[in-house]
C-alpha positions in Angstrom: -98.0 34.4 22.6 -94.3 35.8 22.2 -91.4 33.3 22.1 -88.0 34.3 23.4 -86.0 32.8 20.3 -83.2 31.9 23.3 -85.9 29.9 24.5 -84.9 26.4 23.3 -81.4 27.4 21.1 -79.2 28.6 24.7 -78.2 26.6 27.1 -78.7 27.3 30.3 -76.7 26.5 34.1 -77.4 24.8 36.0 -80.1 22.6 33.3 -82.6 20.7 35.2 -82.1 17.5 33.6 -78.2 18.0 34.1 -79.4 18.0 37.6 -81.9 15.2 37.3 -78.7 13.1 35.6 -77.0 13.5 38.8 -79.8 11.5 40.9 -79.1 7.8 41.5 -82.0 6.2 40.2 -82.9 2.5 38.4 -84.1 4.5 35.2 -81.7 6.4 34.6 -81.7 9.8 33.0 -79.4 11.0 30.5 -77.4 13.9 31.2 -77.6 16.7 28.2 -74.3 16.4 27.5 -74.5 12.7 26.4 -77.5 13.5 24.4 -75.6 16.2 22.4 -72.4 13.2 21.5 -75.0 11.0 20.5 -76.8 13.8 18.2 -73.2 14.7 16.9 -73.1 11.2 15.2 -75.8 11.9 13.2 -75.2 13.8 9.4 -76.0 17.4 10.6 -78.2 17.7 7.6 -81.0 16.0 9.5 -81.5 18.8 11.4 -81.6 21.4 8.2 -84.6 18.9 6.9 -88.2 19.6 8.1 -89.3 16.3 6.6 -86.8 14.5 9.0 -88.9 13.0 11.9 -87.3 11.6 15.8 -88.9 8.9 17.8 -87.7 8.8 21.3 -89.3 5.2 22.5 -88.6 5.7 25.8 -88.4 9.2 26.7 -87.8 9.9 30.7 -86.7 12.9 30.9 -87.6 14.6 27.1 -84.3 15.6 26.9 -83.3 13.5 23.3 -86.2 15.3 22.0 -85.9 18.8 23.2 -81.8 18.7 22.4 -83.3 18.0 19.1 -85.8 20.7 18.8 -82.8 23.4 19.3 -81.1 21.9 16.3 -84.1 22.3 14.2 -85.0 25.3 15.2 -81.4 26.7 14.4 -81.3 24.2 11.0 -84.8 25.9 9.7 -84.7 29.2 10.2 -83.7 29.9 6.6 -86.1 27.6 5.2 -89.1 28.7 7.9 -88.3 32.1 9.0 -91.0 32.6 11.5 -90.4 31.9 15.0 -93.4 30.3 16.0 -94.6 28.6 12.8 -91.0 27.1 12.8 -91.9 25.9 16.5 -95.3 24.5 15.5 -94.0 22.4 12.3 -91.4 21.0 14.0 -93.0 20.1 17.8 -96.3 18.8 15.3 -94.3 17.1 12.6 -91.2 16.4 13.3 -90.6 15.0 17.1 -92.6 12.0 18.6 -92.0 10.0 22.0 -93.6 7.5 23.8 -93.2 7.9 27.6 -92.1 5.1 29.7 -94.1 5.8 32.7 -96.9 8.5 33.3 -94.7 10.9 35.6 -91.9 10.8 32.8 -94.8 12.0 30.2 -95.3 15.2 32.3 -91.7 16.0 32.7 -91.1 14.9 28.8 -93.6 17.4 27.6 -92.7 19.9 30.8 -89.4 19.6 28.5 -90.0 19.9 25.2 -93.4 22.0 25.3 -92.4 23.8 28.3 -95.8 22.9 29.9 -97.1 19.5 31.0 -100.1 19.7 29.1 -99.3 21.0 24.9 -103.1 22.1 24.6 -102.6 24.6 27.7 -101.7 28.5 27.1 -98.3 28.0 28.4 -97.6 25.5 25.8 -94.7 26.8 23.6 -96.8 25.0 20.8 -100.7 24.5 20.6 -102.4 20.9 20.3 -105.5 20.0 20.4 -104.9 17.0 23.0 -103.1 17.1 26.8 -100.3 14.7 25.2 -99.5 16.3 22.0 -96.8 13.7 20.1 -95.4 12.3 23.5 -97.8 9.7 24.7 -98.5 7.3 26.9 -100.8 4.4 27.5 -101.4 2.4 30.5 -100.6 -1.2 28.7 -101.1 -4.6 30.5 -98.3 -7.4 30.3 -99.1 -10.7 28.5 -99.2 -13.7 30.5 -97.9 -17.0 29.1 -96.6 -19.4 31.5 -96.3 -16.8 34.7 -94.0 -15.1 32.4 -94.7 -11.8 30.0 -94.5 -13.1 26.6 -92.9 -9.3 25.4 -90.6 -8.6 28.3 -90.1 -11.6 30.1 -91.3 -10.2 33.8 -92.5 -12.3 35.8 -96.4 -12.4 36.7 -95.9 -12.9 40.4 -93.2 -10.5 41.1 -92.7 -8.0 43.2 -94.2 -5.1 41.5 -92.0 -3.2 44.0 -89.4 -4.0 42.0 -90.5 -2.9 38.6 -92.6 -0.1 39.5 -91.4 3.4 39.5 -93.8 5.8 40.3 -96.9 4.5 42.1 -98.8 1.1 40.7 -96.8 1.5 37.4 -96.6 -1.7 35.7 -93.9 -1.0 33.6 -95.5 -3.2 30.4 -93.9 -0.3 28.2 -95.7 0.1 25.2 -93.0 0.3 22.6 -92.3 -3.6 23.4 -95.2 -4.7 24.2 -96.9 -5.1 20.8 -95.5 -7.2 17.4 -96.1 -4.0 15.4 -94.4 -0.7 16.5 -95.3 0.5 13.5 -99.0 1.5 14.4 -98.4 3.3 17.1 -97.6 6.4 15.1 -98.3 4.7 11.9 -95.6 6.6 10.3 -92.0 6.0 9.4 -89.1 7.6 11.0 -85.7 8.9 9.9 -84.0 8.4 13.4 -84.7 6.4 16.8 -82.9 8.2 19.4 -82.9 6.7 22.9 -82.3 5.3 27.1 -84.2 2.3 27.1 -85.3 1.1 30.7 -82.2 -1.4 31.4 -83.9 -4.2 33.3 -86.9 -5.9 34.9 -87.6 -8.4 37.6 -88.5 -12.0 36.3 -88.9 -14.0 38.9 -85.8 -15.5 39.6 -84.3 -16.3 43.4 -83.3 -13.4 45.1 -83.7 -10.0 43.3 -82.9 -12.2 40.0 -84.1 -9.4 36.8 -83.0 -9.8 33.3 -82.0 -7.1 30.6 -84.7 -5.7 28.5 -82.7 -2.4 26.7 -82.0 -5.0 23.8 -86.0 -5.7 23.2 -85.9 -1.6 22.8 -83.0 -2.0 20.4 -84.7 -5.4 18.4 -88.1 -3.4 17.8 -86.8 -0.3 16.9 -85.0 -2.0 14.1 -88.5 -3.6 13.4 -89.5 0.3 12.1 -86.3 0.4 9.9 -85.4 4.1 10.4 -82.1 5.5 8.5 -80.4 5.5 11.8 -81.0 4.6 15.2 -78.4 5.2 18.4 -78.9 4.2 21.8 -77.3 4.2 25.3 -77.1 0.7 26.9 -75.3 -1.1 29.1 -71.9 -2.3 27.8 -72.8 -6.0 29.3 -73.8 -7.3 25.9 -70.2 -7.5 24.8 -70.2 -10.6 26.3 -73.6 -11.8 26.3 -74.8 -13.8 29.6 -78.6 -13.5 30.5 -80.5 -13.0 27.9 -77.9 -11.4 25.7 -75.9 -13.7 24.0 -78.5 -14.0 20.7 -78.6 -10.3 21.4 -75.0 -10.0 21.1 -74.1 -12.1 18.3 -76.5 -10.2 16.1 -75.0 -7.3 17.4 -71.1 -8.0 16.3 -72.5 -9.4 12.7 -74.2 -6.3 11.5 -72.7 -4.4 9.7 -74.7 -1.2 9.4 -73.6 -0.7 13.1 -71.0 2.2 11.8 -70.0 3.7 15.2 -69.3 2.3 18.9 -68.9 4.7 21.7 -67.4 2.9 24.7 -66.8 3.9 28.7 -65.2 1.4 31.1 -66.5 3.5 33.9 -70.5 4.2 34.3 -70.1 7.1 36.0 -68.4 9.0 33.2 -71.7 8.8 31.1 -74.3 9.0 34.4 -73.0 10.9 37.4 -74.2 9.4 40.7 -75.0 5.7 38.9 -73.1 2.8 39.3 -73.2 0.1 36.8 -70.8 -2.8 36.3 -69.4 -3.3 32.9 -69.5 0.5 31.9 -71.7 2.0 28.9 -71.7 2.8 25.4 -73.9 4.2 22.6 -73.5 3.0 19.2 -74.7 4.5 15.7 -76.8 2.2 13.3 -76.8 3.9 9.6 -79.5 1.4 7.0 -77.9 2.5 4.0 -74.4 2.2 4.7 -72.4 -1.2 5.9 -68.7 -1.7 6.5 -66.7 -1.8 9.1 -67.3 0.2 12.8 -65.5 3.2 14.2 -64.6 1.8 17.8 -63.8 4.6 20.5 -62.6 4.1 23.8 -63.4 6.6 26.8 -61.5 7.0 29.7 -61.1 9.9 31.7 -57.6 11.1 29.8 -58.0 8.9 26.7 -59.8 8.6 23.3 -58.4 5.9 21.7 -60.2 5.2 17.7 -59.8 2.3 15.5 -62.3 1.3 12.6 -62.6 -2.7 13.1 -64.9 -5.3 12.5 -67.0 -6.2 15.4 -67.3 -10.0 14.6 -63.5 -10.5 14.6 -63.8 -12.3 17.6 -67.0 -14.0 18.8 -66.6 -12.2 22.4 -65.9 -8.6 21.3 -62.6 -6.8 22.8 -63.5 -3.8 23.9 -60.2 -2.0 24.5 -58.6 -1.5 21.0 -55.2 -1.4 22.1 -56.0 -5.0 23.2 -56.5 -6.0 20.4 -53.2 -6.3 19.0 -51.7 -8.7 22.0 -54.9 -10.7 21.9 -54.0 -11.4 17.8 -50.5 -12.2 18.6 -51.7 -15.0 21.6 -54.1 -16.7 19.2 -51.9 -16.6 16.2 -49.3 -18.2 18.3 -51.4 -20.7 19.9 -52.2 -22.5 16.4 -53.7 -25.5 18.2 -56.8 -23.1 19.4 -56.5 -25.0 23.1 -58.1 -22.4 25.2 -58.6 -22.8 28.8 -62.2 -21.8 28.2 -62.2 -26.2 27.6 -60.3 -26.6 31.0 -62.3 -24.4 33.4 -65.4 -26.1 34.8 -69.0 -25.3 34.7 -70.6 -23.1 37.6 -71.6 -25.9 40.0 -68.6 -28.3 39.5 -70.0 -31.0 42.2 -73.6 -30.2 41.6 -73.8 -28.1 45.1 -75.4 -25.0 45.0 -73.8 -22.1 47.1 -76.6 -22.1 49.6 -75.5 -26.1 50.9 -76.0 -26.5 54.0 -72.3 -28.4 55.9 -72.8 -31.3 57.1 -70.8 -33.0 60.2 -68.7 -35.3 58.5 -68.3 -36.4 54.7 -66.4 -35.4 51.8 -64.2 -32.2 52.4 -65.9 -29.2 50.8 -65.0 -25.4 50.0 -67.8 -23.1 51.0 -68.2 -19.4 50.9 -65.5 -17.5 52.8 -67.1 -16.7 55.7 -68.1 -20.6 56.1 -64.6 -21.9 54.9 -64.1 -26.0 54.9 -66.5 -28.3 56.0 -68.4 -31.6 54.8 -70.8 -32.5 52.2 -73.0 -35.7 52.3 -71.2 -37.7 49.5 -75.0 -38.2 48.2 -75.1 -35.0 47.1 -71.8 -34.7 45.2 -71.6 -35.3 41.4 -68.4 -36.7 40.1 -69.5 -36.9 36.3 -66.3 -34.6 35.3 -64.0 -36.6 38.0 -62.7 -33.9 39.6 -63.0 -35.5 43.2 -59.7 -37.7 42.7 -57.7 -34.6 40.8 -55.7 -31.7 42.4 -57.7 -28.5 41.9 -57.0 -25.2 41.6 -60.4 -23.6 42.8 -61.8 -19.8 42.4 -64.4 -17.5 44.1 -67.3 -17.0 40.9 -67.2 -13.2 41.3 -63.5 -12.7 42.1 -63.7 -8.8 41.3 -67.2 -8.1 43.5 -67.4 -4.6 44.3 -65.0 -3.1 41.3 -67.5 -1.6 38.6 -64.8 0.3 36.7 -62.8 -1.7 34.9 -60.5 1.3 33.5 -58.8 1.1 37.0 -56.2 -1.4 37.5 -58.2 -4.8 38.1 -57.6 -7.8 39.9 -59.1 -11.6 39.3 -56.5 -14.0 41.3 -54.6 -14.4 44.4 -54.0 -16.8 47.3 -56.3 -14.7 49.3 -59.2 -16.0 47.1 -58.1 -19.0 45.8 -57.6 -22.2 47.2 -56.1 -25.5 46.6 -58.3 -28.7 47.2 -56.3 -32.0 47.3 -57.7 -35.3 46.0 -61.1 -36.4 48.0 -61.7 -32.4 48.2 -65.0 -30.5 46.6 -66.8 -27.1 47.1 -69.8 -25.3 46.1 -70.9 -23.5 43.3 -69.0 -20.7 45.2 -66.2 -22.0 43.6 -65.4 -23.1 40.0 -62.4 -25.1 38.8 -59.9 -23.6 37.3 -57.5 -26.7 36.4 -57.6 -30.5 37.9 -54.3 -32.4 37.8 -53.0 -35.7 38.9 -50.6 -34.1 40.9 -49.5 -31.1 43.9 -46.5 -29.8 41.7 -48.7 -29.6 38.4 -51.2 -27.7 40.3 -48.4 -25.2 41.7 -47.2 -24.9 38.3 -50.6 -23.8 37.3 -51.1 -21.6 39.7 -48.2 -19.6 38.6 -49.6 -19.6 35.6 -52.9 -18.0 36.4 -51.5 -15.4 39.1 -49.5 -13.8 35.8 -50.8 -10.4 34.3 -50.6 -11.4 31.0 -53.0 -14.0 31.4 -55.1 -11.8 33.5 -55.2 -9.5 31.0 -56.4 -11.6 28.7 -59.2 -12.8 30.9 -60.1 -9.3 31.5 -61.3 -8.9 27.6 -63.9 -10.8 28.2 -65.3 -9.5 31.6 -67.8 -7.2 31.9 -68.9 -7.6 35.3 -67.9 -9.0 38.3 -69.1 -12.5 37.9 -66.3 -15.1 35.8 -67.4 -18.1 34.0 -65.6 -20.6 32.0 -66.3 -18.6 28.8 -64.3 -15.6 30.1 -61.1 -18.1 29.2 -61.5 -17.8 25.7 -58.4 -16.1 25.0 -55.5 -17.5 27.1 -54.0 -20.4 26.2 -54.0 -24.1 27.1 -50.3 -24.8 27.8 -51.0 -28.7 28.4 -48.5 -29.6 31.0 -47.7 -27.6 33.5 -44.5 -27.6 35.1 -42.1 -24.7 37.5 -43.1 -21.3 37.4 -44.4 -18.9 35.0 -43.6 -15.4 34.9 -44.9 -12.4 32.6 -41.2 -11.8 31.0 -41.5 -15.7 30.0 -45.0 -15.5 28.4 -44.4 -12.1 26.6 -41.4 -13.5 24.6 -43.3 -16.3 24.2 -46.0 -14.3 22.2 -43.9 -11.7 21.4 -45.4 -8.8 23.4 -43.8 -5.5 23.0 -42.6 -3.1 25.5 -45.7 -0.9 24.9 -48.1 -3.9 24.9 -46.4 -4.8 28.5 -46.5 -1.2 29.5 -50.6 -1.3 28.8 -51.2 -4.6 30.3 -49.1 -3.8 34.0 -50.9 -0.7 34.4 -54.6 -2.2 33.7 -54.0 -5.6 35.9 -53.7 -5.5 40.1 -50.0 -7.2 41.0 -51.0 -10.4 43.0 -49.4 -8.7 46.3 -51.3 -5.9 46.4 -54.7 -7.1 46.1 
């Protein structure tokens, strides 16, 4: 057989998996593109090596490996000047994946081998097996306790939910086993992945949890010389399932490089994520501090910073700077993450049912003020005889990218709930206070854009919790009204600085 030596070093339009990156789907396929910025991280002289090999853990569509394959193919033609033995050392040697599904192990190989079967005649490369070096086994979940003891699913869930194609199961094998290592038995230069992002696990509703960090955990189980993945941006934050996830994350130091977009569908056309993306670059042998870069659709803004500065990582780097000046000026460290209450402030869960008479209490919009049985109502924090400043849990529901102007707080969500007053876990606290005009004072406070701005730092999706107040300060007693020009001479923000935060925070009005 005769290879056209364009075959796999052109690219072609319109690509197929370009066109399968467009499609809105759960497991979502990586555009081409995307593939080629995370490959351009890597020291080029990878792909002049033929000892270097490339596990894709999770291949979908083949594209990691077969964007690979072009570089080697290019890199080794001076050191393997045939065509096709160049081909068969590096499909046999060099690239390995593990499929995630069945139907992604025919369209991997369709990819890579240009047939579905390597051991077929239209097989750019011969094996001796239908799966060559991307494989995939049918693998059961463990059961402990109703729950997977690798991925957490839950053993009565709706497999509707976790399945794909057919009765897939999706136990995928890469996590599902405390040694990666034997499935190739081999060591490998360079993970290269898009892990599967989440899984059902029983919770109420459609509750899943994150799983692309398990991907991320074992593959530095095989210790490569570098690993990069794309994963949800969530994990700056933590929340479910994260936050170990993340604090690991922002203390090592071998992460070297940190590619960031606000908006999802800048990386995947036709997906719609909250919290944006990124890919990062792991390197073994070399620690120090990480090359941050943010994405937008005009900008690309660098800085080399340390990841653990803060224990919630700031994603925008020009942030950065006016969050340093708040906290160096608030040398007391009171934060309102201290004044903001826990989801459930009264111990009523957003699906209470009113009752006819009783105590006050906020419910969901469409419900508005009615009772709750005073049984039901836990005062611990004695927020019942304050004045509260109350605020919807998910005040940005429905905005996904956060490099538009965004908006938290305004009376058309929040509400003021005298003394004798509760709500629903609808609701959190923002600030109690023994009286109306410290609570308007408050208020003011809040509705500012600096103080928005420094909420949003911490938000990655549209849900708020008292965590997200970690960086705007406690000003004890609150009287009058605050304004943005008062709280930037207060922390000495610059015209620039003010410039940055008025264009990325909604004006109260207008929301």
């Amino acid at each position: 057989m005769s290879l056209n030596p364009d075959l796999f070093t052109s690219v072609y339009k319109p690509d197929v998996l370009s066109c399968l990156a467009d499609l809105s789907n759960d497991e979502v396929f990586t555009p081409p593109d995307v593939a080629n910025r995370m490959l351009d991280m890597l020291p080029q002289e990878l792909f002049r090596d033929p000892e270097t090999k490339f596990l894709d853990p999770a291949c979908k569509s083949g594209v990691f490996l077969r964007e690979i394959a072009k570089r080697l193919i290019a890199g080794l033609a001076d050191k393997i000047p045939n065509l096709q033995e160049r081909c068969d050392w590096i499909f046999k040697n060099q690239l390995y994946g593990i499929a995630i599904t069945e139907l992604t192990s025919l369209l991997s190989r369709r990819s890579v081998y240009c047939s579905k079967y390597p051991n077929s005649p239209f097989s750019i490369t011969q094996f001796d097996n239908v799966q060559g070096n991307i494989i995939f086994h049918k693998i059961k979940h463990t059961w402990q306790n109703k729950k997977c003891i690798y991925c957490g699913t839950a053993e009565n869930g709706d497999l509707n939910d976790i399945a794909r194609e057919g009765m897939e199961s999706h136990a995928y094998e890469f996590i599902h086993t405390l040694h990666p290592e034997d499935i190739f038995k081999m060591k490998f230069d360079v993970i290269i992945s898009n892990p599967p992002y989440q899984l059902n696990d029983g919770g109420n509703g459609k509750s899943a949890k994150p799983i692309y960090q398990l991907f991320v955990e074992q593959a530095k189980k095989l210790n490569p010389r570098y690993l990069t993945m794309i994963i949800p941006s969530r994990w700056f934050t933590g929340g479910k399932g994260l936050d170990d996830f993340r604090k690991t994350m922002l203390h090592d130091k071998r992460i070297r490089k940190l590619v960031d977009y606000e908006n999802f569908k800048d990386v995947f056309p036709g997906v719609d994520l909250a919290g944006g993306a990124c890919y990062f670059l792991w390197d073994r042998d070399n620690t120090g501090s990480c090359e941050v870069t943010n994405m937008t659709d005009t900008v690309q803004g660098r800085m080399i910073r340390d990841l653990d500065e803060y224990d919630v990582f700031i994603r925008q780097n020009k942030a950065l700077s006016v969050v340093r000046k708040v906290l160096s000026w608030n040398k007391h460290n009171r934060v309102l993450s201290d004044v903001v209450s826990a989801r459930k402030p009264f111990g009523l869960p957003t699906n209470y049912e009113p009752k006819d008479n009783g105590v006050p209490c906020y419910f969901i919009q469409r419900i508005g003020k009615k009772y709750a049985d005073p049984k039901d109502i836990d005062d611990s924090k004695g927020y019942l005889s304050k004045w509260k400043l109350l605020a919807p849990k998910a005040p940005i529901a429905g905005q996904t990218d956060f490099s538009k102007p965004v908006g938290f707080y305004y009376d058309g969500n929040t509400r003021i709930a005298a003394p004798g007053e509760c709500c629903t876990e609808s609701f959190i606290i923002l600030g109690a206070f023994d009286s109306e005009d410290e609570v308007l004072a408050y208020r003011t406070y809040i509705y500012t854009k600096t103080v928005r701005f420094l909420l949003l730092q911490t938000v990655v999706s549209k849900d708020v919790t008292k965590k997200n107040f970690c960086f705007i300060p406690d000003l004890g007693h609150y009287q009058g009204v605050y304004n943005d020009q008062m709280l930037c001479k207060k922390w000495n923000i610059a015209e620039d600085e003010w410039e940055m935060i008025d264009a990325r925070i909604s004006a109260v009005g207008g929301e």
